[in-house]
N, C-alpha and C positions, 0 to 999 in steps of 0.2 A: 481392469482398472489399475492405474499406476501412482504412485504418490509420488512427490517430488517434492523437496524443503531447499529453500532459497534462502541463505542468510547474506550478506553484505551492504555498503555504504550508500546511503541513499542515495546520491548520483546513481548508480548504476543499477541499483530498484527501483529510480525513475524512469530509467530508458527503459529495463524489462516495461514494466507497467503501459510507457509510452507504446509499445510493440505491442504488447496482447492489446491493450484496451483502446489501440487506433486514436491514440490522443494529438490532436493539433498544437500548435506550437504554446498558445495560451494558454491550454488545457492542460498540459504539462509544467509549463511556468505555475502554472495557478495548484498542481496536487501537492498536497502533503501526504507524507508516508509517518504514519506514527510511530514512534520508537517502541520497541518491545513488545509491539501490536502485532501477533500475524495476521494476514490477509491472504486470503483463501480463494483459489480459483476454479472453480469448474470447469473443465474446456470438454469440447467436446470432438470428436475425430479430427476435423481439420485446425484444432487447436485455438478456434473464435470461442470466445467467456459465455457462457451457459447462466452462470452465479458469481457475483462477485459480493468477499461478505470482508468485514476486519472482526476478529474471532476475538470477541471482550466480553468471555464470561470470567463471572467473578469481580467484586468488588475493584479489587488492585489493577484489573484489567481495565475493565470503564474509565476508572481516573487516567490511569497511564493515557487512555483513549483519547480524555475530555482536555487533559492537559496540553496534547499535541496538536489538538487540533486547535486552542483557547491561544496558545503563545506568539506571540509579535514576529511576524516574519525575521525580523533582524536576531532576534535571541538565537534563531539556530545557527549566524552565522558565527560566533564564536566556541 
């Protein structure tokens, strides 16, 4: 088993994301990635998603969580 941590700018955690989780072009218009929220992937040999989870334990996590995902698409573009 190998761990791997992925930090950088949403653009390009969306394309990762688009690649693992084989998202269409709406699919990927339409994901949100939460700030400060890891997202956790299972993969398994040929590297296709076994589990896909966003890791919000603990209080401060949830909200972080609930906040990204509750806000007006236009607030993230500034």
């Amino acid at each position: 088993q190998k761990n791997l941590l992925v930090v950088a700018h949403t653009s390009s955690i969306r394309g990762l994301v688009r690649f693992i989780e084989g998202l269409n072009d709406e699919q990927c218009a339409a994901f949100r990635i939460s700030t400060a929220v890891p997202r956790h992937y299972e993969l398994d040999d040929n590297l296709a998603p076994l589990q896909v989870r966003d890791l919000t334990h603990g209080l401060n996590a949830k909200f972080r969580y609930w906040v990204n995902r509750k806000k007006p698409q236009w607030l993230g573009r500034f």
